[in-house]
VMD Tcl script that builds the backbone (N, CA, C; Angstrom):
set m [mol new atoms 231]
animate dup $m
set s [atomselect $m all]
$s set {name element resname resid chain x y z} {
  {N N UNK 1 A 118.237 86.371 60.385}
  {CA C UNK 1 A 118.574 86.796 59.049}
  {C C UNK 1 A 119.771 87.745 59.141}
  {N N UNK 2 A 120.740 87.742 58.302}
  {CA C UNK 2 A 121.992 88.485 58.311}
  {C C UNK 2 A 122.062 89.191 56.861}
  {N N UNK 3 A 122.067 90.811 56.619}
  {CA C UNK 3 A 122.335 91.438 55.999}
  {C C UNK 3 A 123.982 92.265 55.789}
  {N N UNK 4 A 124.161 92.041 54.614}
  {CA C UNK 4 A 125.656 92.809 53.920}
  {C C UNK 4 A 125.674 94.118 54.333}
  {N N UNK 5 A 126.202 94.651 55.407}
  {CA C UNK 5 A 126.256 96.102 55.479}
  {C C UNK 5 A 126.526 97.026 54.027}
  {N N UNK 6 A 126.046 98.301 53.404}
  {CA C UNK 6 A 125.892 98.802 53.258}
  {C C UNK 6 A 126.915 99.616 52.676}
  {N N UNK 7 A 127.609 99.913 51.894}
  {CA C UNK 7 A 129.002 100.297 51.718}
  {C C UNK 7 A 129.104 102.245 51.370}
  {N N UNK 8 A 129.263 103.059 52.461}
  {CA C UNK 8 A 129.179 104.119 51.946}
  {C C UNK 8 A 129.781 104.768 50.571}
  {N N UNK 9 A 129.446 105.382 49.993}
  {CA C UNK 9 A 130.190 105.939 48.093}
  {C C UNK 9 A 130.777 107.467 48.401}
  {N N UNK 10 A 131.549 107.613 47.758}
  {CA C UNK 10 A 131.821 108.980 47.910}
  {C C UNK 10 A 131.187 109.940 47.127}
  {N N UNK 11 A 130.256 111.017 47.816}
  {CA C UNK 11 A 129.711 111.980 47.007}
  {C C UNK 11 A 129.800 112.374 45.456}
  {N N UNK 12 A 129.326 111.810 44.506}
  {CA C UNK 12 A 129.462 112.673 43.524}
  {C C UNK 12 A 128.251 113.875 42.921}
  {N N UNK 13 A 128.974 114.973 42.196}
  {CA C UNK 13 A 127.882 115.705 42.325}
  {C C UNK 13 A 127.866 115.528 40.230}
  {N N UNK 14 A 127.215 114.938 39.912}
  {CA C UNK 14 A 126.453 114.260 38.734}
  {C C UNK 14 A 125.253 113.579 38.988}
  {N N UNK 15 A 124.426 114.030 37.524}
  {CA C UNK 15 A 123.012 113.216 37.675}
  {C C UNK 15 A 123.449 112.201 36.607}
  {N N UNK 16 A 122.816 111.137 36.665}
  {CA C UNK 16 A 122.545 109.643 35.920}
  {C C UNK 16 A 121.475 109.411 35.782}
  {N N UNK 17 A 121.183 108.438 34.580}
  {CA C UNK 17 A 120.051 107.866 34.205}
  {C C UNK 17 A 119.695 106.640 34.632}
  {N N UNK 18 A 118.750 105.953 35.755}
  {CA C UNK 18 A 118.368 105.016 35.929}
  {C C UNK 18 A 117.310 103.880 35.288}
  {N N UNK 19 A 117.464 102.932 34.758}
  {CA C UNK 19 A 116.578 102.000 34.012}
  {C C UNK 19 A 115.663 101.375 35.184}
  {N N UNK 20 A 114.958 100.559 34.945}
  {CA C UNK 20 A 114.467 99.724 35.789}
  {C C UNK 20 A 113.251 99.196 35.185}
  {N N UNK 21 A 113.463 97.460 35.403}
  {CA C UNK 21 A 112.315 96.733 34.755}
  {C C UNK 21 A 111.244 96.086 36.091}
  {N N UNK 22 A 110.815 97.717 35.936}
  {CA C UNK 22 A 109.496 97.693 36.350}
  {C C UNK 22 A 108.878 98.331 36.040}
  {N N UNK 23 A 107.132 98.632 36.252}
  {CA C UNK 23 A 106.616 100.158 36.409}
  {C C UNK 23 A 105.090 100.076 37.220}
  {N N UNK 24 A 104.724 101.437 37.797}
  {CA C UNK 24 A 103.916 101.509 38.579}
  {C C UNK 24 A 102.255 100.931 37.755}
  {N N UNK 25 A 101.362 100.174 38.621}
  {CA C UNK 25 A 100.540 99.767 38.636}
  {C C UNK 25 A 99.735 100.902 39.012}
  {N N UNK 26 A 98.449 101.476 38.416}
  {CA C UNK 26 A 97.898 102.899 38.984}
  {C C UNK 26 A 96.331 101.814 39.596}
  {N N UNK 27 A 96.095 100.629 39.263}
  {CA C UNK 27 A 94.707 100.569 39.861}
  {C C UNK 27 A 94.975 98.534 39.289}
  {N N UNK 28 A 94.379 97.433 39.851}
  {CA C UNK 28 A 94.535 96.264 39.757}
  {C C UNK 28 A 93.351 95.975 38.683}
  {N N UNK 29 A 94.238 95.140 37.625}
  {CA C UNK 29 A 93.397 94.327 36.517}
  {C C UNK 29 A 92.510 93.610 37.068}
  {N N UNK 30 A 91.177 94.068 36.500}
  {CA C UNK 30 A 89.627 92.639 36.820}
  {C C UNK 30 A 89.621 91.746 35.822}
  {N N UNK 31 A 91.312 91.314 35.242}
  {CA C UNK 31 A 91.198 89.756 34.586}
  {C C UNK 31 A 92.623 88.993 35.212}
  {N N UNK 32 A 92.830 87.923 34.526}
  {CA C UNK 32 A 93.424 87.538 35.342}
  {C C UNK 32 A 95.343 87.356 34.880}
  {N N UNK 33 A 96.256 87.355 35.469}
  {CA C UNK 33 A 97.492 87.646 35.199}
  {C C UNK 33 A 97.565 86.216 34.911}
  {N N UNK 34 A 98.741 85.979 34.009}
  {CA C UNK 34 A 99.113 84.774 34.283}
  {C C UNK 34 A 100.631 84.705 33.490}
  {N N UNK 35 A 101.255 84.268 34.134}
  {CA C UNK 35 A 102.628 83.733 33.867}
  {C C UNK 35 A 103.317 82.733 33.532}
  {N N UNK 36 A 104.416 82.840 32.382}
  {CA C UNK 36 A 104.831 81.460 31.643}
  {C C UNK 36 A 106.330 81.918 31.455}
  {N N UNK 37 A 106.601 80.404 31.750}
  {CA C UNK 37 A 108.132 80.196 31.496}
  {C C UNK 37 A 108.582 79.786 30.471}
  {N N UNK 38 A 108.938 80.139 29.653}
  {CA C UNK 38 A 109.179 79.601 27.591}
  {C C UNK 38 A 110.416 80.027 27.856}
  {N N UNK 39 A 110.957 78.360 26.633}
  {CA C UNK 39 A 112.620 78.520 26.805}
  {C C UNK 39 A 112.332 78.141 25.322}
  {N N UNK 40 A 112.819 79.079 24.338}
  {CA C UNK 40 A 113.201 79.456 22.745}
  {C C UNK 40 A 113.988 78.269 22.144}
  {N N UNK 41 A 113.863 77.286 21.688}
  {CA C UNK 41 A 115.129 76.699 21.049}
  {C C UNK 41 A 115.201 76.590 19.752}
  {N N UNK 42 A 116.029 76.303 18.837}
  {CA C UNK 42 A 117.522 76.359 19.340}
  {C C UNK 42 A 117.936 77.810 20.136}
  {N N UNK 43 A 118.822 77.598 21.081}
  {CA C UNK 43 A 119.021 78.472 21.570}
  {C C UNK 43 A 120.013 79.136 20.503}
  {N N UNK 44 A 118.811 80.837 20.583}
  {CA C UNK 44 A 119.536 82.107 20.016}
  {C C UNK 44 A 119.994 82.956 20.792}
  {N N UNK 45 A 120.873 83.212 20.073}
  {CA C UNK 45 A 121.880 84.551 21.278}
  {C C UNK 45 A 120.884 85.886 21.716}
  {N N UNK 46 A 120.926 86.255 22.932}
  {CA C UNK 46 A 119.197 86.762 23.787}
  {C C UNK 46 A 118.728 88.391 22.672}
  {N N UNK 47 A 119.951 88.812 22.114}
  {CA C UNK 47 A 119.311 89.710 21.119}
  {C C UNK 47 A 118.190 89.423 20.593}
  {N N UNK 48 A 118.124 88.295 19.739}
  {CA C UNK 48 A 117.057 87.489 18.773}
  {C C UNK 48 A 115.890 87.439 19.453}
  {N N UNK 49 A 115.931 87.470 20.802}
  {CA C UNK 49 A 114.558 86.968 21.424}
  {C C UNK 49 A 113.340 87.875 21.619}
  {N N UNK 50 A 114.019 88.755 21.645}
  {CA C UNK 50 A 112.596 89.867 21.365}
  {C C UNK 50 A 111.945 90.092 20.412}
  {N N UNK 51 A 113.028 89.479 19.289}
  {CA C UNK 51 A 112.350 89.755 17.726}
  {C C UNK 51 A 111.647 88.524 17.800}
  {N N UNK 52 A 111.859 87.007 17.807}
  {CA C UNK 52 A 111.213 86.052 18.059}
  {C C UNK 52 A 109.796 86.451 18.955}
  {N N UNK 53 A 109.213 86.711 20.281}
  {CA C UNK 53 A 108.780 86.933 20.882}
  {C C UNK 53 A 107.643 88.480 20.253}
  {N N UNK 54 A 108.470 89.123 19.147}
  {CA C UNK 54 A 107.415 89.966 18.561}
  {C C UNK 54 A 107.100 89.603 17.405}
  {N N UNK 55 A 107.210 88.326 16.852}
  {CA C UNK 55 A 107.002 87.912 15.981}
  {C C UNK 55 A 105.891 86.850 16.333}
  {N N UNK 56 A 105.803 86.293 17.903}
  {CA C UNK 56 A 104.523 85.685 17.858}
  {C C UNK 56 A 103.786 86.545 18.605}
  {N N UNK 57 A 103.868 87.319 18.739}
  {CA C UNK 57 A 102.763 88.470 19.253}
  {C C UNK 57 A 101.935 88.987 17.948}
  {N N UNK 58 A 102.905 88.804 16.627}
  {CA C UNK 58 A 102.041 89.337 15.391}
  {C C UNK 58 A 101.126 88.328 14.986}
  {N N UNK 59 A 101.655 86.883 14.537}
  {CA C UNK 59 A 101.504 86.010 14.176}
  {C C UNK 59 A 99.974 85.390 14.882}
  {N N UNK 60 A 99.939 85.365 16.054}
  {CA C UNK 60 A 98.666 85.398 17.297}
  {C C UNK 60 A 98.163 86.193 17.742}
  {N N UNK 61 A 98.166 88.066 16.918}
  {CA C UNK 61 A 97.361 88.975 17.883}
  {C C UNK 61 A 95.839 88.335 17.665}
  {N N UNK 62 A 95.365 88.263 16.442}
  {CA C UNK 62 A 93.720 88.262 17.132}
  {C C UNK 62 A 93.439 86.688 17.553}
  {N N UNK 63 A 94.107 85.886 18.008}
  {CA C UNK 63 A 93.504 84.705 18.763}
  {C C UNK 63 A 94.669 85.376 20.696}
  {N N UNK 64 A 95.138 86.120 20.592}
  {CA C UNK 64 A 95.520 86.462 21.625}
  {C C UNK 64 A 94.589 87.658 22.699}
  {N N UNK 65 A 92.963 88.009 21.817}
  {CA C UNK 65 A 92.053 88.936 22.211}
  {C C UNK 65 A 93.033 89.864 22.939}
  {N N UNK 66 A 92.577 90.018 23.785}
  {CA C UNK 66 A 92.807 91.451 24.611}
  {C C UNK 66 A 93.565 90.638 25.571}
  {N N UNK 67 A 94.428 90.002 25.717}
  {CA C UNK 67 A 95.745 89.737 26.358}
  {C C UNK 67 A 96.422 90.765 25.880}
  {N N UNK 68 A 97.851 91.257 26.716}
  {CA C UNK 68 A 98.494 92.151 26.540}
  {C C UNK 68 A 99.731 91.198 27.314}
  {N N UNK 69 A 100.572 90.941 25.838}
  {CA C UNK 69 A 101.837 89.667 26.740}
  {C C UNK 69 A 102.943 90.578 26.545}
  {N N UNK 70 A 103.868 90.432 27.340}
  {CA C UNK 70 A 105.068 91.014 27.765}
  {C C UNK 70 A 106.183 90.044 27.856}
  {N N UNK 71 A 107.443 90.577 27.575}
  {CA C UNK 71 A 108.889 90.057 27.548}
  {C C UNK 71 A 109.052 90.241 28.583}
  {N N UNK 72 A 110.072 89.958 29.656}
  {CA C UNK 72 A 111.077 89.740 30.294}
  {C C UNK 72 A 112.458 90.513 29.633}
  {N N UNK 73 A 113.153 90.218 28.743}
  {CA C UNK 73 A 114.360 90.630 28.005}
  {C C UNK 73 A 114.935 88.897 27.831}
  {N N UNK 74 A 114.624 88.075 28.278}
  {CA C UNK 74 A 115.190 86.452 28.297}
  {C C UNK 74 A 116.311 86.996 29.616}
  {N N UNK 75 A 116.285 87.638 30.625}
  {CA C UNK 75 A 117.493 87.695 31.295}
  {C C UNK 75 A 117.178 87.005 32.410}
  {N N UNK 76 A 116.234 85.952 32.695}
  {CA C UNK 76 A 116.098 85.160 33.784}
  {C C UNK 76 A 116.188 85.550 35.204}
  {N N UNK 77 A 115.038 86.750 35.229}
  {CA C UNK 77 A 115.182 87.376 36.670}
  {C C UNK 77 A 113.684 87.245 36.534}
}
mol reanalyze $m
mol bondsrecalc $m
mol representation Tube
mol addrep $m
C-alpha cells in the first residue's frame, strides 16, 4: 500500500471552526440500523433535498414508529 506523504503547513496562530458529518456513538442501539440508497427524481438542485426528505419524515412519522431516519446532505459520501 502506498500513501501521499503528508504536506507540512505553515504555523498559523488562529482558531477555526471545524464541521464534521459525524458524531460520537455513547453506547450501541438494541434495534437494528439499516441503510438506503434513494435517488429523488426529477432531479432537484441538492438544496431541495432536505426539504423533500423532511417532508417525508412528516408525511410518515407515525407509520415510521420509533425509527429515527437521517439525511446524508444528498452529497454522495
Amino acid at each position: 500500500m502506498e500513501f501521499t506523504p503528508v504536506v507540512k503547513r505553515p504555523s498559523v496562530d488562529r482558531s477555526i471552526k471545524v464541521r464534521t458529518n459525524f458524531f460520537e456513538l455513547l453506547s450501541m442501539p438494541t434495534n437494528n440500523i439499516i441503510h438506503y440508497d434513494v435517488s429523488i427524481t426529477p432531479e432537484v438542485p441538492p438544496r431541495f433535498n432536505m426539504k423533500i426528505f423532511e417532508s417525508f419524515v412528516e408525511k410518515y412519522r407515525e407509520s415510521l414508529g420509533n425509527a429515527k431516519p437521517v439525511f446524508d446532505d444528498g452529497d454522495g459520501y
